[in-house]
C-alpha positions in Angstrom: -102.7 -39.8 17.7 -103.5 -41.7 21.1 -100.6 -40.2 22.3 -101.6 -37.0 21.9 -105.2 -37.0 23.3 -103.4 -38.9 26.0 -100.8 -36.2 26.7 -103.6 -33.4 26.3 -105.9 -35.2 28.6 -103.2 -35.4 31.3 -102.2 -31.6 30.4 -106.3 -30.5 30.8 -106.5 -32.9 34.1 -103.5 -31.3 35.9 -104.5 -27.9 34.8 -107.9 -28.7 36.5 -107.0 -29.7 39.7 -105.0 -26.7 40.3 -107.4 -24.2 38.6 -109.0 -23.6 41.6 -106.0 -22.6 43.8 -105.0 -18.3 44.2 -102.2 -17.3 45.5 -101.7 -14.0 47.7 -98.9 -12.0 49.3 -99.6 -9.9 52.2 -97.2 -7.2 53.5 -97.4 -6.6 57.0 -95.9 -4.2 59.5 -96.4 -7.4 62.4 -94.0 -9.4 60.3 -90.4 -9.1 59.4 -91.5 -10.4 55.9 -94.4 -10.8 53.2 -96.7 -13.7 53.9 -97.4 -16.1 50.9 -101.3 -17.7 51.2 -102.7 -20.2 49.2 -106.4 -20.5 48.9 -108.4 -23.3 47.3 -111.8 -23.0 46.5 -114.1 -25.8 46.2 -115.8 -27.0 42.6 -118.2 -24.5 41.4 -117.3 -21.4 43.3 -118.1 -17.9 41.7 -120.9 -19.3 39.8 -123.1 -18.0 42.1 -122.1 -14.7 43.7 -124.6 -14.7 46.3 -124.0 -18.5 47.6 -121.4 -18.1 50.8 -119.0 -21.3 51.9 -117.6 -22.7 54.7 -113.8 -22.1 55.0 -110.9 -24.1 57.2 -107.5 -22.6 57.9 -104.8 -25.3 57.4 -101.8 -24.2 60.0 -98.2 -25.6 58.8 -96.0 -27.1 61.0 -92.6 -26.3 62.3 -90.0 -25.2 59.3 -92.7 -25.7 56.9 -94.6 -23.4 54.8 -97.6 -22.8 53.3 -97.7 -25.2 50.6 -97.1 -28.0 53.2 -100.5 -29.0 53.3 -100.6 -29.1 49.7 -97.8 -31.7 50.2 -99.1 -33.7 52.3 -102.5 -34.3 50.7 -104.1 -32.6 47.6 -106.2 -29.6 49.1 -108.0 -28.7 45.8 -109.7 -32.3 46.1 -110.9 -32.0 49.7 -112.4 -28.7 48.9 -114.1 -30.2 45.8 -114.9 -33.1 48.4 -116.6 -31.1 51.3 -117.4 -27.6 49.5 -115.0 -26.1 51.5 -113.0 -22.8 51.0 -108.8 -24.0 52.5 -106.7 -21.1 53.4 -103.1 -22.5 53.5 -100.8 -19.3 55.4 -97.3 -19.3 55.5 -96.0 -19.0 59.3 -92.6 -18.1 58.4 -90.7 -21.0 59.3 -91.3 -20.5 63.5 -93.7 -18.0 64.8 -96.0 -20.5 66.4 -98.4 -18.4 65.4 -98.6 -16.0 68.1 -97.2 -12.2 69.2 -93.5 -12.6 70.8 -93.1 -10.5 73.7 -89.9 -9.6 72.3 -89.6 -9.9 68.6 -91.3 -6.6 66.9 -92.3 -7.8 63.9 -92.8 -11.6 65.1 -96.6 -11.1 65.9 -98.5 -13.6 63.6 -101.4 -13.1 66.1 -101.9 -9.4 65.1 -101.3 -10.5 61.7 -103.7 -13.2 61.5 -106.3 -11.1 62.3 -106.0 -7.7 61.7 -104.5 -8.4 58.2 -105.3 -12.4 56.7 -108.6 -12.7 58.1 -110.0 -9.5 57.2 -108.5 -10.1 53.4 -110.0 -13.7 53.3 -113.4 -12.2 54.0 -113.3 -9.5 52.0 -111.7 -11.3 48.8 -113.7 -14.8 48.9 -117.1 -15.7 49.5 -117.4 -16.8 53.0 -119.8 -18.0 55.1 -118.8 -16.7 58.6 -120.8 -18.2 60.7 -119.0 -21.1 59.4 -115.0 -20.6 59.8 -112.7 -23.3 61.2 -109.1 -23.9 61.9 -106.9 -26.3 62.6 -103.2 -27.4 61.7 -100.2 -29.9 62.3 -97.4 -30.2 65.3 -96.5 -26.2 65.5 -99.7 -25.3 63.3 -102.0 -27.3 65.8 -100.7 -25.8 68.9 -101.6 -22.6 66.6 -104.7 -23.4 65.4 -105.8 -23.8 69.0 -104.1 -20.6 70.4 -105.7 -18.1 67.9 -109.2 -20.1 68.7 -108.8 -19.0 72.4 -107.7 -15.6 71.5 -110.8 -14.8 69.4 -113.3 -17.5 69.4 -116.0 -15.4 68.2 -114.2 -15.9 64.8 -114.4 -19.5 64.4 -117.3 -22.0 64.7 -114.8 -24.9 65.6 -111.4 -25.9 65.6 -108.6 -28.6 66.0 -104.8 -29.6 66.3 -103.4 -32.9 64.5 -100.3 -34.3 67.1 -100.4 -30.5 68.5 -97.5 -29.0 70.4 -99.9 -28.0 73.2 -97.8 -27.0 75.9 -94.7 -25.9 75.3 -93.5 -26.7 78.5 -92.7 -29.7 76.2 -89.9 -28.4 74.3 -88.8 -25.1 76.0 -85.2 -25.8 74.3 -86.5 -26.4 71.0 -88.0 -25.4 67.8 -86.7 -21.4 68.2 -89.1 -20.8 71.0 -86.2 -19.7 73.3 -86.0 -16.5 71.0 -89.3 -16.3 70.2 -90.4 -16.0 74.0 -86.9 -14.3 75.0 -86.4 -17.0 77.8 -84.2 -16.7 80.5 -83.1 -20.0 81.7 -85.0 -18.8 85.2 -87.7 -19.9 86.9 -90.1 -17.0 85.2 -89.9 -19.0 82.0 -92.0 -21.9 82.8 -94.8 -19.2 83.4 -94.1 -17.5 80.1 -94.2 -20.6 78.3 -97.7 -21.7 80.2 -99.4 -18.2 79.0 -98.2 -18.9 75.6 -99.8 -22.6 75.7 -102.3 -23.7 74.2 -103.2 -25.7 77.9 -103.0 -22.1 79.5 -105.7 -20.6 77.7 -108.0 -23.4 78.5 -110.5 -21.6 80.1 -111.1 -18.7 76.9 -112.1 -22.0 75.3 -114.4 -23.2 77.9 -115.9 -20.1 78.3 -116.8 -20.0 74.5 -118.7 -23.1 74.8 -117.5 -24.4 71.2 -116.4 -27.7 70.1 -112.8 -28.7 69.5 -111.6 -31.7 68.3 -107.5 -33.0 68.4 -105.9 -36.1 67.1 -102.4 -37.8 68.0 -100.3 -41.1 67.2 -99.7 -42.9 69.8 -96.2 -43.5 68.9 -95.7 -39.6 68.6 -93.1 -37.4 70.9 -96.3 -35.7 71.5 -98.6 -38.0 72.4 -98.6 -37.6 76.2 -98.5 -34.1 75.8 -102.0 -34.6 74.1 -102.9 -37.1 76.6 -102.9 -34.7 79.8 -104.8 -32.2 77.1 -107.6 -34.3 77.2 -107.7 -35.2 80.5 -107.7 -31.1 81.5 -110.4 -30.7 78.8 -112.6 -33.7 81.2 -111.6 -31.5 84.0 -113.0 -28.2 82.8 -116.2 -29.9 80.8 -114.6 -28.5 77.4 -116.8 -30.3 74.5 -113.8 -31.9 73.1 -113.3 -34.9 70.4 -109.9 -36.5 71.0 -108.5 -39.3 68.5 -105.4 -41.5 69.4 -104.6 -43.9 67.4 -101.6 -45.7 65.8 -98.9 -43.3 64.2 -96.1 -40.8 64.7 -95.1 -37.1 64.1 -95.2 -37.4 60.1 -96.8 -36.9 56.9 -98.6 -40.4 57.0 -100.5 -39.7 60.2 -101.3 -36.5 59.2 -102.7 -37.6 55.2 -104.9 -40.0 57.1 -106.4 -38.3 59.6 -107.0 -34.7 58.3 -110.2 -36.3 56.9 -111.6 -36.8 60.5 -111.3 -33.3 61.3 -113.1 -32.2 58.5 -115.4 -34.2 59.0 -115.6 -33.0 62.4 -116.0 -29.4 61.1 -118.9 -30.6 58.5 -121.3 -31.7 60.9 -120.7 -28.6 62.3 -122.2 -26.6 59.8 -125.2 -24.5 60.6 -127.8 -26.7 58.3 -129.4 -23.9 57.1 -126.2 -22.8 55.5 -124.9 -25.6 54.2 -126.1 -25.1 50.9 
């Protein structure tokens, strides 16, 4: 008999912590392919209809997918944690999240927000004066980059050991096709406008915080370094942690807390409840 409350316990507990989590599929014509989300809402939600919640968009990172963060840490308990809503896209293995110049239906950017956002809000009870966005490697170079395209959107965002430049890895990672380089000397300007670092000044101009993390031991980590130090230069209100890890799960389960953090305090008080 033990056995079996335990067992049913166990069954009820794991059914609990994933109770919260929905599932959608979105068909676009800006991608080649349907785009699976996960959303998790925090403890509570729907019991009162009129009650609106902060919401973070957790980017994936190279080859990964939108169950990635899921992986890494468990989502459902940090929106039970901080009473957040955590949209979890799928970026189809490498569109780094933005519109290729050359690739028709590789234009996650028109995706992202003429299709997912518009569907989060009208789907989920969100407070929008209170959206945030950050993401890992390829998802933090993208969380950054849609922030710059439309920072009207978003009250903050970040980039855990972000590809910021991707001057960085020109060769790598599929961007070749992605940005239909040339092997010229055009490229390096192509790959600047598609940086993160070369919309610096959309996020200046917005005047909103930012915050970005990086291990020191990461490939990265320089990249992130000469972030900052452009970020000093241009008087962007910017949070930077470097600390001890590399380009992995491990670093990334320990620190996502920081940003979210980060994003609580910047909750409009009158809306956090």
């Amino acid at each position: 008999m033990k056995k079996l409350l335990s067992l049913l316990f166990l069954l009820v507990t794991a059914c609990s912590v994933y109770s919260f989590r929905k599932e959608m599929v979105l068909t676009s014509p800006y991608l080649s392919k349907p785009d699976t989300v996960w959303v998790f809402t925090p403890a509570g939600y729907g019991e009162d209809l009129s009650k609106k919640y902060p919401l973070v968009y957790l980017m994936h990172g190279w080859s990964g997918n939108y169950h990635q963060w899921d992986d890494i840490m468990n989502c459902q308990e940090y929106a039970d944690r901080y009473g957040f809503i955590l949209v979890c896209p799928d970026a189809l293995y490498d569109s780094w999240y933005l519109n290729s110049p050359v690739i028709k239906q590789s234009r996650y950017a028109d995706f992202f927000f003429n299709d997912l956002e518009p569907a989060i809000r009208a789907q989920y009870q969100v407070d929008t004066q209170n959206v945030f966005i950050t993401g890992l490697s390829m998802g933090g170079h993208g969380a950054l980059y849609l922030f710059a395209q439309r920072p009207e959107l978003f009250r903050g965002a970040g980039s855990l050991s972000g590809v910021l430049d991707l001057n960085a890895c020109p060769n790598d990672y599929g961007i070749p096709t992605l940005l239909g380089l040339t092997q010229s000397s055009g490229d390096k300007d192509i790959l600047t406008s598609f940086s993160v670092v070369g919309n610096l000044g959309r996020i200046k101009a917005s005047g909103k915080e930012i915050i970005f993390s990086c291990g020191t031991g990461d490939r990265f980590y320089p990249v992130n370094l000469e972030f900052r130090k452009k970020c000093d230069e241009l008087g962007i209100r910017a949070t930077s942690v470097f600390n001890p890890g590399g380009h992995d799960y491990p670093y990334w389960s320990s620190n996502i807390s920081s940003h979210l953090e980060f994003f609580k305090r910047l909750v409009k008080p009158s809306l956090k409840d």
